[in-house]
C-alpha positions as CSV (number, residue, x, y, z in Angstrom):
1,X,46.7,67.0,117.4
2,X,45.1,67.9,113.7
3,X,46.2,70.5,111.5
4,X,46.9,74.1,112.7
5,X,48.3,76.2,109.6
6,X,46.0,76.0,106.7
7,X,47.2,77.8,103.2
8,X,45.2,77.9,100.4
9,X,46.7,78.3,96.5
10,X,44.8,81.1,94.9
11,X,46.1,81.0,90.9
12,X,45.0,83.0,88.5
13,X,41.4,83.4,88.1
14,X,40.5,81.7,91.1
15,X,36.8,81.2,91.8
16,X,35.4,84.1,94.4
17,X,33.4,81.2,95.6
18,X,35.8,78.5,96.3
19,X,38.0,81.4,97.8
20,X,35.0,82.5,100.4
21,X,34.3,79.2,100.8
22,X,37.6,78.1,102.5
23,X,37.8,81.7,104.3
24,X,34.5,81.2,105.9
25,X,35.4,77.8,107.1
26,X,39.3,78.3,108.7
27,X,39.1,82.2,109.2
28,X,40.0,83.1,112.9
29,X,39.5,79.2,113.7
30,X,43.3,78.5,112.5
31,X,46.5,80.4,111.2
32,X,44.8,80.6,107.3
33,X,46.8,81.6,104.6
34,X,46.2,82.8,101.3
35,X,48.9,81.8,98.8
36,X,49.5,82.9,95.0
37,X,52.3,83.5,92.4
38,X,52.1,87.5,92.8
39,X,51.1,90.0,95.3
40,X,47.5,90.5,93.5
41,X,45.5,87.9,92.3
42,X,42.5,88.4,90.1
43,X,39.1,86.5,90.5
44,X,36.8,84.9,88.1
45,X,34.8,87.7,89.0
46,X,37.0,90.0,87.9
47,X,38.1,91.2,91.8
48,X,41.7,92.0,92.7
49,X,42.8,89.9,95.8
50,X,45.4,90.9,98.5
51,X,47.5,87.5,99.2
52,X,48.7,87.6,102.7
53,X,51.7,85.1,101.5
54,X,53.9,83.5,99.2
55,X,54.3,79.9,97.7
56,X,57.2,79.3,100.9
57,X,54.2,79.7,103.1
58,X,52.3,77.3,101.1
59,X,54.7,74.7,101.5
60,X,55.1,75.3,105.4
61,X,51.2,74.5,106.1
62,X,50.1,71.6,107.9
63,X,46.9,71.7,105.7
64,X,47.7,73.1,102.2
65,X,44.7,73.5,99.4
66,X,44.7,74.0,96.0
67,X,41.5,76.0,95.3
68,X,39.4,75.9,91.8
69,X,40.1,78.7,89.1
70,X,38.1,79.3,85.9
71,X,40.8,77.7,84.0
72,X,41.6,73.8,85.4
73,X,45.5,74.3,84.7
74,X,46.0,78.3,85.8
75,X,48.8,76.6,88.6
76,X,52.2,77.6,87.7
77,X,55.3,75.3,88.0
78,X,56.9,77.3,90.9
79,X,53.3,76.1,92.6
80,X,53.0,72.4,91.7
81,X,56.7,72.4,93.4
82,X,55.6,74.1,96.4
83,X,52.8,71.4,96.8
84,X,55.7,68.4,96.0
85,X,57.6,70.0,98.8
86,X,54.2,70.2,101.0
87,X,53.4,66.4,100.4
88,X,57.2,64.9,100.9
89,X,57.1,66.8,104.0
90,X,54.0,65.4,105.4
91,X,51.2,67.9,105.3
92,X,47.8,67.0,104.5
93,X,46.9,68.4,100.9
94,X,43.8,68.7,99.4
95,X,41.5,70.5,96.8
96,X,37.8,70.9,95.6
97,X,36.5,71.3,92.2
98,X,38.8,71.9,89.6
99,X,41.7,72.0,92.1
100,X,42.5,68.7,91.6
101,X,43.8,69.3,88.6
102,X,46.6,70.9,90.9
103,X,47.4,68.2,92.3
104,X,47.0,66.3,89.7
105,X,49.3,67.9,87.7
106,X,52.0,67.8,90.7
107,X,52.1,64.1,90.4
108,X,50.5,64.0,94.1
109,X,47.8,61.9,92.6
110,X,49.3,59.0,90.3
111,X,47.6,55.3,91.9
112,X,45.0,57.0,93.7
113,X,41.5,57.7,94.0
114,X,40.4,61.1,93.4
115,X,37.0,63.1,92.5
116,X,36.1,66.6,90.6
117,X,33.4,68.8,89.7
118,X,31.5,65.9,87.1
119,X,31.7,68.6,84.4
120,X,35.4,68.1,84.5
121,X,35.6,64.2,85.4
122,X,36.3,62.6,81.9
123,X,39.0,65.7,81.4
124,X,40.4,64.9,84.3
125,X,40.8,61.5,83.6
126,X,41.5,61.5,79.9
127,X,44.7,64.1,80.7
128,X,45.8,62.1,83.9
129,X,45.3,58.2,82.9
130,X,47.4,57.1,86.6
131,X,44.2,58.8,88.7
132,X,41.3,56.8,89.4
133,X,38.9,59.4,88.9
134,X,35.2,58.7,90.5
135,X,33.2,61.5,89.1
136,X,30.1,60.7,91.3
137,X,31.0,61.3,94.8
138,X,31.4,64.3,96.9
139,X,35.0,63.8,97.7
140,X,37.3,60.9,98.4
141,X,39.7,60.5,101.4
142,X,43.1,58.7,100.5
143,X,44.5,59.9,103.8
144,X,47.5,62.4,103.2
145,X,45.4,63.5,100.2
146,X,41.7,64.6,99.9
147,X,39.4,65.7,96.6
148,X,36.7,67.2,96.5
149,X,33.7,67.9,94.1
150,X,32.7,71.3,92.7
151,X,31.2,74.4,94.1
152,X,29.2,73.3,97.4
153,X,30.9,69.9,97.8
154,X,34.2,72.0,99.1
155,X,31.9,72.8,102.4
156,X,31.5,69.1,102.8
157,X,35.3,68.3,102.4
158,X,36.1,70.9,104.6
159,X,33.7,70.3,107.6
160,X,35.1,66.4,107.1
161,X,38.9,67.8,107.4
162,X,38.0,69.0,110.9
163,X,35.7,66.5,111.8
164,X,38.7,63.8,110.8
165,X,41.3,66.1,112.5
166,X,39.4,67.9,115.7
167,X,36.5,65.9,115.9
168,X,32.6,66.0,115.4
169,X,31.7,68.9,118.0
170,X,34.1,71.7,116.1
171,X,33.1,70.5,113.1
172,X,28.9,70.9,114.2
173,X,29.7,74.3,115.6
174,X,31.1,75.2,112.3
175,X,28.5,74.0,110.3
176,X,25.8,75.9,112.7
177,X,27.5,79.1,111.8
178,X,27.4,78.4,108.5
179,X,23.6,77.1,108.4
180,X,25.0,74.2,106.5
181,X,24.7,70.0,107.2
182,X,27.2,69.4,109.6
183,X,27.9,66.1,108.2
184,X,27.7,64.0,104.2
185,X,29.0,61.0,103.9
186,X,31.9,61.4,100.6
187,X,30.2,58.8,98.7
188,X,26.9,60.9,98.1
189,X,26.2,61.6,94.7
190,X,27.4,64.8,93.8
191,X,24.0,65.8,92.0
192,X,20.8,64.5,92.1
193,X,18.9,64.1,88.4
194,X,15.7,63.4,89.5
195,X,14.6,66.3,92.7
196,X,11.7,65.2,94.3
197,X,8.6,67.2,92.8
198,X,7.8,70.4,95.5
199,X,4.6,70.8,97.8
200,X,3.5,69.0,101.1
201,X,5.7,66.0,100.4
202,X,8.6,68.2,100.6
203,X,7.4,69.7,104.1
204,X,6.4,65.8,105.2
205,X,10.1,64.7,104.7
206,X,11.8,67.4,105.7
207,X,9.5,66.8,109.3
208,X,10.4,62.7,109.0
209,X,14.0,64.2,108.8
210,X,14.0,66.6,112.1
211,X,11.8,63.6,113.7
212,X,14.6,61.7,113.8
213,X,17.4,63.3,114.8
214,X,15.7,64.0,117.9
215,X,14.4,60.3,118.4
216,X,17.9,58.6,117.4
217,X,17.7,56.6,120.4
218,X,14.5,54.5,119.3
219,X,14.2,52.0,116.9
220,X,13.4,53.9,113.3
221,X,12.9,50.7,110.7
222,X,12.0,52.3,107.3
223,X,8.3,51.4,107.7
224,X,7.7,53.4,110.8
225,X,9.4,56.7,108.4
226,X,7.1,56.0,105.9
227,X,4.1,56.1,107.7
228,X,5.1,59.4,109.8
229,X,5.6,61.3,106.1
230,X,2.0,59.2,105.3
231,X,3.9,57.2,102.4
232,X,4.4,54.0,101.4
233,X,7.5,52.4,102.0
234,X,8.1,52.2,98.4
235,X,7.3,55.5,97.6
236,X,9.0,57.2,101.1
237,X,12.4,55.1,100.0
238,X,12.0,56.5,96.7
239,X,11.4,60.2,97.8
240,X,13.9,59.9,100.2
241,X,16.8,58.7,98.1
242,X,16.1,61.3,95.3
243,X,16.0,64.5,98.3
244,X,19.0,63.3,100.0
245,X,21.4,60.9,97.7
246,X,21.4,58.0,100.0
247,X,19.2,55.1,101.5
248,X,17.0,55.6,104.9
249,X,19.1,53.2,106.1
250,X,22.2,54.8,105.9
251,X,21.1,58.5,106.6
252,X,20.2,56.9,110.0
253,X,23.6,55.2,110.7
254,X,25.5,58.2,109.5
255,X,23.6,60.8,112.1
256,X,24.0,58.4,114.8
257,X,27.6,58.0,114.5
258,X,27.6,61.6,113.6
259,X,25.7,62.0,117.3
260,X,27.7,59.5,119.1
261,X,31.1,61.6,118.2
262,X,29.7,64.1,119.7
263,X,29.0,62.4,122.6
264,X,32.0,61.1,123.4
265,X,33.8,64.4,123.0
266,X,31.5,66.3,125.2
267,X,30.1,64.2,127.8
268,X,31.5,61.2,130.1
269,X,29.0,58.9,129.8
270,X,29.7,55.8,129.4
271,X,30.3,53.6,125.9
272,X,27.3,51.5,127.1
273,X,25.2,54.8,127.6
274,X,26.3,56.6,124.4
275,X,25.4,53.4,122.9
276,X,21.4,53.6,124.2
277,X,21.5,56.9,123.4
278,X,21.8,56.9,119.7
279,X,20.1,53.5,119.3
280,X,22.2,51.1,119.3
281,X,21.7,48.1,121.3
282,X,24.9,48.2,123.2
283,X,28.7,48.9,123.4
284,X,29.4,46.1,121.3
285,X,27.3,47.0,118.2
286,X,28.5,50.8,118.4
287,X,32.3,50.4,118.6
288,X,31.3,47.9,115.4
289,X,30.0,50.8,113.9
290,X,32.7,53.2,115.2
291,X,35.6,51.2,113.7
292,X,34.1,50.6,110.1
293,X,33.9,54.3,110.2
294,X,36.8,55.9,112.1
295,X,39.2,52.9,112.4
296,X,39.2,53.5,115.9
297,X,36.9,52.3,118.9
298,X,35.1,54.9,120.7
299,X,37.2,54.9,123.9
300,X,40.4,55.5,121.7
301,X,38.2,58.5,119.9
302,X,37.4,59.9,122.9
303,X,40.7,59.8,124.8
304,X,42.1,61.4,121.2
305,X,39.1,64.0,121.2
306,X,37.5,64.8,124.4
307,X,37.4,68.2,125.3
């Protein structure tokens, strides 16, 4: 069940970043690979880089990944094969930042949805008019094929990989190593243009925000937020949506499915239980929830994921 072998395309002039990003996240966790055109790859940062393996490894992968370089179209033609081959053959594929450009270039994304660092969004489309580009999310999920946007954005597609593939509680563990959110919904805005002003209202929300998680069980209607962060509704909504890139409402939904996954892969209580404890009003309403989400109702995710 879920991916095992991850490889991950390092062209010429790949970003340090991306590169650390994806070996903090599937080092020692899975059989990782890194994958160029030549023994030596050189960084954006000008740093030499040992690959471990070739493009026949790359096309072997169950999860393959075409990482971001300083130049969008650095992959070579002996690479956009190897990801063909990867595809036809039934691995997942995916990229971050400029990586879709990889893909993009492969032909892996004609008719489908796909995202990239917004920088890069009109290029991206303008050079590839069969992908529906959506330059203001954090990545998109078509399945077989996953995009994501630049720089930080990679962690989130990532951590949603394995949450997807191997469920919520590797995926949490991950992100507590990594001192990162375990969990955004792709359809967060990949930038924020107006931060919310620093001071005491920052500390306030921040408190609203750990207040919750640890009271997911009770009710939390939007006015009873606002008057713990001592705001108006209008203004706490406002506030809110600016620090986090979605509504109160939705942050709450996603952290307690997010908690309910959890659940269910770590505990036997019962759906009915699970249910009361992340506040929703029975098994009825969560597996309503669970299926618009996962596609699945809880007891099929927790026969599929229960450790």
């Amino acid at each position: 069940m879920g991916f095992r072998s991850v490889a991950a395309y390092a062209p010429g002039g790949v970003t340090a970043f991306g590169l650390g990003l994806v070996g903090e996240v599937f080092t020692g966790r899975f059989a990782f690979t890194v994958c160029a055109d030549a023994e030596v790859v050189t960084t954006d940062l000008g740093l030499a880089v040992q690959a471990c393996g070739d493009l026949e490894a790359l096309a072997g992968a169950d999860l393959v990944l075409a990482l971001p370089s300083a130049v969008p179209d650095a992959a070579s033609p002996r690479a956009l094969e190897a990801f063909r081959a990867a595809s036809e053959r039934g691995a997942l594929v995916a990229s971050h930042c400029v990586g879709a450009f990889t893909l993009a270039a492969a032909g892996l994304l004609d008719g489908r949805r796909a995202t990239t660092h917004w920088r890069f969004a009109d290029r991206l489309a303008q050079r590839f008019p069969a992908v529906t580009v959506e330059p203001d999310v954090l990545y998109v999920d078509e399945g077989d094929l996953l995009t994501g946007a630049g720089a930080a954005a990679g962690i989130d597609l990532c951590l949603h990989l394995i949450r997807r593939e191997h469920g919520a509680a590797a995926a949490n563990a991950i992100a507590r190593e990594m001192v990162v959110p375990a969990h955004r919904e792709g359809g967060q805005a990949q930038y924020l243009a107006t931060p919310i002003p620093g001071g005491a209202d920052d500390e306030r929300l921040a408190g609203v925000l750990a207040w919750a998680l640890e009271h997911l069980g009770e009710p939390l209607p939007v006015d009873r937020l606002a008057a713990r962060a001592l705001m108006s509704r209008r203004t706490f909504i406002r506030r809110f949506t600016a620090a986090t890139g979605t509504t109160p409402h939705a942050w709450v939904r996603a952290q307690r499915l997010n908690r309910a996954e959890e659940l269910l892969e770590t505990t036997d209580l019962p759906v009915e239980e699970v249910a009361r404890r992340v506040g929703y009003s029975g098994g009825a309403e969560l597996r309503e929830q669970f299926v618009r989400r996962r596609g699945v109702p809880p007891r099929d995710y927790r026969r599929a994921f229960h450790v």
